[in-house]
C-alpha positions in Angstrom: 74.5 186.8 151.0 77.1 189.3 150.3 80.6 188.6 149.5 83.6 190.2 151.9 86.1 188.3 151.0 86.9 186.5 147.7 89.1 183.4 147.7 91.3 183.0 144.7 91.4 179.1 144.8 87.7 179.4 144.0 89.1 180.9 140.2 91.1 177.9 140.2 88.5 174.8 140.5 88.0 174.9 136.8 86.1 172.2 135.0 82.9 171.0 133.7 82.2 169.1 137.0 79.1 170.3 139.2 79.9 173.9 141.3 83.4 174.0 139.3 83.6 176.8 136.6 83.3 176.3 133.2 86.7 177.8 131.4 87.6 178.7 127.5 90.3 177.4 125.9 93.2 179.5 124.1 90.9 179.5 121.0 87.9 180.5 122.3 86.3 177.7 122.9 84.1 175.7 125.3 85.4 172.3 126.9 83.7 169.2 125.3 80.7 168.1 127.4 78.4 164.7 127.6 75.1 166.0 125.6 73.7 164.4 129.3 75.2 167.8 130.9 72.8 170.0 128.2 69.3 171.3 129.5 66.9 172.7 127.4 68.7 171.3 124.0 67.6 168.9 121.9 69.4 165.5 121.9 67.2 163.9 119.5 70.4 163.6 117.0 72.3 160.3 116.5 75.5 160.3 115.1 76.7 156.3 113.7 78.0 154.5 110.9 75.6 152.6 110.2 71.8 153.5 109.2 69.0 152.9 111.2 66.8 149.8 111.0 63.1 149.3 112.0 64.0 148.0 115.6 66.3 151.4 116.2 63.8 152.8 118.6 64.5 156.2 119.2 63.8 157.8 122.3 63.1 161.1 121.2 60.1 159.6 118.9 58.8 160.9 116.1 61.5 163.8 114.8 64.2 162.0 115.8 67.7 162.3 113.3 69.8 159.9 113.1 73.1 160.5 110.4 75.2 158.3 109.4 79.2 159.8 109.1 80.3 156.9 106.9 77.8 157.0 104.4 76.7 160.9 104.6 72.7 159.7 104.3 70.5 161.6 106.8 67.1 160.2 108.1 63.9 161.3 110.1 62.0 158.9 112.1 58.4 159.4 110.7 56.4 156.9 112.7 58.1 155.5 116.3 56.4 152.3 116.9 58.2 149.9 118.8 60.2 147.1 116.4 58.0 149.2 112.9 60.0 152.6 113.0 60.3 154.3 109.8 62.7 156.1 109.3 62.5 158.4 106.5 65.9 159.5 104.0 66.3 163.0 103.8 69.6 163.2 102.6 71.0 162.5 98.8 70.2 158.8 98.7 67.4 157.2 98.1 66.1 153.6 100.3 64.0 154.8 103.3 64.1 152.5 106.0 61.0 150.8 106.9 59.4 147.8 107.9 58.6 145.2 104.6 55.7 145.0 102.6 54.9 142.4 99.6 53.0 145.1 98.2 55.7 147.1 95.6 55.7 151.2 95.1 57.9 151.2 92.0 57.4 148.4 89.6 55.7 145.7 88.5 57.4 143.0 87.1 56.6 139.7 84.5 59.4 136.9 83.9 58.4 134.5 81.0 54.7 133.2 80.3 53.1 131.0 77.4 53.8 131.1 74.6 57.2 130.2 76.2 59.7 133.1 76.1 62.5 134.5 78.5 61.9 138.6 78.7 61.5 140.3 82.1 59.5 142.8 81.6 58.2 145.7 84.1 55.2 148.4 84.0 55.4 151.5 86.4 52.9 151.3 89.3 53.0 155.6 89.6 51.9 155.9 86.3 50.0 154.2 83.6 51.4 153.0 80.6 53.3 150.2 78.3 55.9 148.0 80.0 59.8 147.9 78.8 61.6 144.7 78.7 64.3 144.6 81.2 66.4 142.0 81.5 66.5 138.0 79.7 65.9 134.9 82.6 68.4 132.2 82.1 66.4 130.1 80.1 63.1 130.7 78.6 60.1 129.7 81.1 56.1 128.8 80.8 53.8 128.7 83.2 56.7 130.0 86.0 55.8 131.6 89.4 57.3 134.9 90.6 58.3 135.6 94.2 59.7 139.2 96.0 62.1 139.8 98.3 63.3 143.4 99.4 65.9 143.6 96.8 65.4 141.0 94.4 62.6 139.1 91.9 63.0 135.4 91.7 60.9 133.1 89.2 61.0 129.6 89.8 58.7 126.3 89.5 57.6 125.2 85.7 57.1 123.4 83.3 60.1 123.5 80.7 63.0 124.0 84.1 60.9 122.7 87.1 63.4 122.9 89.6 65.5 125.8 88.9 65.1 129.1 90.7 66.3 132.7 88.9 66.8 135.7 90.4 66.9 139.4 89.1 67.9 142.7 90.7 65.0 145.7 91.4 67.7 148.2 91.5 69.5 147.5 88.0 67.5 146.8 85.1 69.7 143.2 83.4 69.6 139.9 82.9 68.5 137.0 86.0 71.3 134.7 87.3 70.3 131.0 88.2 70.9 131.0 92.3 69.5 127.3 93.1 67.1 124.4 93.0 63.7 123.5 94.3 63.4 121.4 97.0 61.0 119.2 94.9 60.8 119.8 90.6 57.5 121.0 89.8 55.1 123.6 87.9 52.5 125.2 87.8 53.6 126.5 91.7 51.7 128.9 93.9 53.4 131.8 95.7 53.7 133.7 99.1 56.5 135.8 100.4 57.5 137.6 103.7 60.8 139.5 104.7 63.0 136.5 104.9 61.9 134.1 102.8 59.5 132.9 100.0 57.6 129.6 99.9 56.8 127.7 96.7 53.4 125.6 97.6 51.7 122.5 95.7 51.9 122.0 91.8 53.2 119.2 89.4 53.2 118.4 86.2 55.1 117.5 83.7 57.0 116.5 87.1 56.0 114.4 90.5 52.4 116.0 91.7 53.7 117.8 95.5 52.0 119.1 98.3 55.2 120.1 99.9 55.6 123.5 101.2 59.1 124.8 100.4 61.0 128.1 101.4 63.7 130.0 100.1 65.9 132.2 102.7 66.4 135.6 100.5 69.4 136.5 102.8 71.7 133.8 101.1 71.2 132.2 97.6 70.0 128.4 97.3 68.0 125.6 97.1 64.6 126.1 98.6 64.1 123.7 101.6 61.6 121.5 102.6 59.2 123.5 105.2 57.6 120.2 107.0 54.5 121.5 106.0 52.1 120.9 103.1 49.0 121.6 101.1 46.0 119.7 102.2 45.5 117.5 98.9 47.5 117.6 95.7 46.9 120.8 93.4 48.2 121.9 90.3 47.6 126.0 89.2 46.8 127.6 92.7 46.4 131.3 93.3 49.2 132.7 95.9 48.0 135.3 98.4 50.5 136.8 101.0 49.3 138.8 104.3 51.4 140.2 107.0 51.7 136.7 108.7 50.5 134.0 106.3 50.6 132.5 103.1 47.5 131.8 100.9 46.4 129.3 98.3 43.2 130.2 96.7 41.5 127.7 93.9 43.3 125.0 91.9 42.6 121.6 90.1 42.9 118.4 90.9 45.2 116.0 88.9 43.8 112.9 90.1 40.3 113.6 88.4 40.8 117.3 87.2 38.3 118.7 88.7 38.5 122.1 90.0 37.9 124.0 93.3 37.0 127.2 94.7 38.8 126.4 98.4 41.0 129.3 100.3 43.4 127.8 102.6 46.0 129.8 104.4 49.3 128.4 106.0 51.7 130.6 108.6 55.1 131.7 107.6 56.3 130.2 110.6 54.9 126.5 109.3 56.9 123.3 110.3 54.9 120.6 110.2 50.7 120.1 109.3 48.8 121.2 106.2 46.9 124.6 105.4 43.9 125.2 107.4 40.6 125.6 105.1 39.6 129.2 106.1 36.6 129.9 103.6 36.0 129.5 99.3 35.8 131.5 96.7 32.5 133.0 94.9 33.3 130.5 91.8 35.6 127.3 90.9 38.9 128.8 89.8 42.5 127.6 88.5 45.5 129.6 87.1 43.7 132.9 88.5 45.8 136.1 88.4 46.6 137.2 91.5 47.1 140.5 94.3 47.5 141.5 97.9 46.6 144.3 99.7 47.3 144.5 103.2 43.9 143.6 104.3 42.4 141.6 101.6 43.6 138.8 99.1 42.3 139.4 95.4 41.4 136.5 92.8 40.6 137.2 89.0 40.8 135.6 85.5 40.8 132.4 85.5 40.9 129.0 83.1 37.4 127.8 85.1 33.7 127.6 83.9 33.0 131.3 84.9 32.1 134.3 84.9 35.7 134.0 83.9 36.3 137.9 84.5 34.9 137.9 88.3 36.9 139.6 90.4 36.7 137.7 94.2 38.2 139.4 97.4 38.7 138.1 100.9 40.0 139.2 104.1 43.0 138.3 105.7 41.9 139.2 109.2 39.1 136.8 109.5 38.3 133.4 108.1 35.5 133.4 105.3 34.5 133.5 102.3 35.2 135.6 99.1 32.6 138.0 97.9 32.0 139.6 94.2 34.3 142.6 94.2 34.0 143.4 90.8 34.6 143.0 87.1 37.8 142.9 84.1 36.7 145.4 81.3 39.1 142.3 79.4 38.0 139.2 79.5 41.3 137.1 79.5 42.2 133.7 80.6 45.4 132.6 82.5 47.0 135.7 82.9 49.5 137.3 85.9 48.8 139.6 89.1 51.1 141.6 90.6 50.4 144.4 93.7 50.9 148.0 94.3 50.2 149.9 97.7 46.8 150.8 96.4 46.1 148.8 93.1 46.1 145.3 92.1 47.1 144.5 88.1 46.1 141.5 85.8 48.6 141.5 82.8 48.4 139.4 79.4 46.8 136.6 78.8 48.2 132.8 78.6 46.1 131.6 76.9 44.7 131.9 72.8 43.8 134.4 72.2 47.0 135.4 73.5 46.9 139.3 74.9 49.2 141.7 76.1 46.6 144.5 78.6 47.8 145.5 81.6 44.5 146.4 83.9 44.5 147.8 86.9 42.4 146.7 89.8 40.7 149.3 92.5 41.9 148.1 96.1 39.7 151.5 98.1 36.7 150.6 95.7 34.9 147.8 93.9 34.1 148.1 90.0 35.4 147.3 86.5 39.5 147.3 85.9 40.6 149.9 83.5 43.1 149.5 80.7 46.1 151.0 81.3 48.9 149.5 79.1 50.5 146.5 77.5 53.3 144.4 77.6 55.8 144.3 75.4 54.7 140.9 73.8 51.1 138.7 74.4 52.0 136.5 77.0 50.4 135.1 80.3 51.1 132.7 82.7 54.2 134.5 83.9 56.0 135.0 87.0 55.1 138.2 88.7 56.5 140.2 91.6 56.6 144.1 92.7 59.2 146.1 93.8 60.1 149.1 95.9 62.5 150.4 93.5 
C-alpha cells in the first residue's frame, strides 16, 4: 500500500519492542537484546561461572559451548545424553568433564606390597615402560588393598596397620596422608569403587575374620562405615571387581579350614542390608589373584591356588555366569597386583618368592598371552593398586 502521508510520531516509537524501531546509540551501537529476540543465530553458547557437570543438559546438543568467565576454561559438549554429558575442554586447562569410570587413562598406581615396604609407585597406561616411585605411604604396608576415587588413591586394610586408611593425590606426585579408620581392622581386603564411595569387603587376619561390607564417602575424609551388608561366609584374599553398578568378589580362602574357592559373587553399590548374591565361579580355585575391570567384563589372574597359576579367567558383568579361559601370563607369578586402563588390564610384581618386579599387560578387545612391558621400581606384590585419569 502506498504511503501519502508520513506521521512523525512513527520516528519516535523507538525500541526493541515488536513494530517499534530499532535505534543506535551515540556510539554506533545496537541496544542490548534477549538472545530470545535473535532468529537465525546460534544460541548454543553459555556463559557462567561455574563449569559444566554431566547433568548440564544442553539444549542445543551435541556442539554446544559452554565458558566459564571466572575461570577462562572453554568446553564442547561431545556426547548429549541425558544425566552422561561430556563435555569436552577446549580451552588451556586440562580436566574434561565427564561421567566416572573406575577404569584410569593416565596411570597406574602400586602402594606397598610384600616384602613389606612404603613406595607409591606408578607405570604410564599410554605408553609402555618402567614405573617411577612417587610418593612414601604413612607407614610401610603388606598385603594392603588400593581403592580410586576421581581425584585421589587410597590404600587401606592389612596386615602390619589393619585399620588405617591412606590417601594420595593423582594430580601431584608426593607422599599419602592418613585420612581415617576402618570400620572393622582387617587384611587381606577386597576392593570395589564407584563415584562416591569405595567399599572394603571380607578379609582378616592377623585381625577379627569380617564379612562386613564397609564404605568410604570420597567427598569427605574418614572412617569407612558399616554398609549393613556382608559377604556370604568369611574370606580372607578375595579378588575385587567393579562394574558400573556393582561390586565383585571373585575367589578367596576360607580361614576356618583353608580351603579355597573359585565362587563370583557380586553385591550393589547401593547395598544396606543382605549378603552378595552368588552369580557364577571361576574356571579354577583362586586366592590373592591380581585383578582388572573393563566396563563389560571382570578379569582374574595369578593366583597363590593349585593352578594353572597363570590362567587368565573373564566374566561378564551384564549377565550372571561363569568365567571362561581368556588367556595366558607370558610370567608365571604368584600374588601379585592388577590395576585397569580403558583398554588394558596390568598384573604387576609378584608377592611372593621368587619375588618379581614385571609389569604385563593384559588384552581387554582380544584373548592371548600378556606381554612384558616394564618393571617396578623394586620386586614387590601384594600391593594396593588403583588407576587414575591424571
Amino acid at each position: 500500500m502506498a504511503v501519502n502521508k508520513l506521521d512523525i510520531s512513527m520516528m519516535e516509537d523507538v525500541g526493541t519492542s515488536a513494530s517499534q524501531l530499532v535505534q543506535r546509540d551515540g556510539s554506533g551501537n545496537l541496544p542490548a537484546v534477549d538472545g530470545s529476540q535473535l532468529i537465525n543465530v546460534d544460541t548454543g553458547f553459555t556463559q557462567s561461572t561455574s563449569d559444566p557437570t554431566v547433568s548440564t543438559n544442553p539444549s542445543g546438543g551435541v556442539g554446544a559451548v559452554w565458558y566459564n568467565k571466572t575461570s577462562g576454561e572453554a568446553y564442547i559438549c561431545t556426547d548429549a545424553t541425558a544425566g552422561e554429558n561430556v563435555w569436552t575442554n577446549v580451552g588451556a586447562g586440562t580436566g574434561d568433564v565427564q561421567p566416572w569410570a573406575f577404569q584410569g587413562t593416565a596411570y597406574g598406581y602400586m602402594a606397598g606390597g610384600n616384602p613389606t615396604h612404603n613406595v607409591i609407585q606408578k607405570y604410564s597406561f599410554s605408553t609402555d615402560g618402567n614405573a617411577t616411585d612417587v610418593g612414601d605411604l604413612t607407614t610401610a604396608r603388606a598385603y594392603p588393598c588400593g581403592s580410586t576415587a576421581v581425584t585421589h588413591g587410597y590404600s587401606g586394610g592389612e596386615n602390619t596397620s589393619p585399620s588405617s586408611i591412606d590417601k594420595w593425590s593423582y594430580s601431584t606426585d608426593g607422599n599419602s596422608t592418613s585420612i581415617g579408620n576402618l570400620a572393622q581392622a582387617h587384611g587381606r581386603v577386597a576392593t570395589a569403587s564407584n563415584e562416591s564411595y569405595g567399599f572394603w569387603c571380607a578379609g582378616g587376619t592377623p585381625s577379627p575374620n569380617t564379612t562386613m561390607i564397609s564404605k568410604s564417602t570420597w567427598a569427605s575424609d574418614g572412617n569407612s562405615v558399616d554398609s549393613g551388608g556382608d559377604i556370604s561366609q568369611i574370606l580372607l584374599a578375595v579378588g575385587g571387581h567393579s562394574s558400573g553398578t556393582y561390586g565383585y568378589c571373585s575367589g578367596g580362602e576360607r580361614p576356618s579350614d583353608g580351603a579355597m574357592i573359585n565362587e563370583i559373587q557380586k553385591y550393589s553399590f547401593s547395598i544396606s542390608s543382605g549378603t552378595t548374591t552368588d552369580v557364577g565361579d571361576l574356571t579354577i580355585i583362586r586366592r590373592d589373584q591380581d585383578c582388572q575391570s573393563s566396563t563389560d567384563y571382570g578379569y582374574a589372574g595369578a593366583s597363590g591356588g593349585p593352578g594353572p597359576a597363570n590362567r587368565i579367567d573373564r566374566f561378564a558383568f551384564a549377565s550372571d555366569a561363569n568365567a571362561t579361559d581368556w588367556g595366558t601370563l607370558g610370567i608365571t607369578v604368584q600374588h601379585p597386583s592388577g590395576t585397569s586402563s580403558t583398554t588394558n588390564g596390568y598384573c604387576a610384581g609378584s608377592g611372593h618368592s621368587p619375588y618379581l618386579n614385571h609389569i604385563q599387560k593384559i588384552s581387554f578387545a582380544s584373548a592371548g598371552t600378556s606381554a612384558d612391558i616394564g618393571d617396578l621400581t623394586n620386586s614387590t606384590g601384594y600391593a594396593g593398586t588403583t588407576g587414575s585419569n591424571y
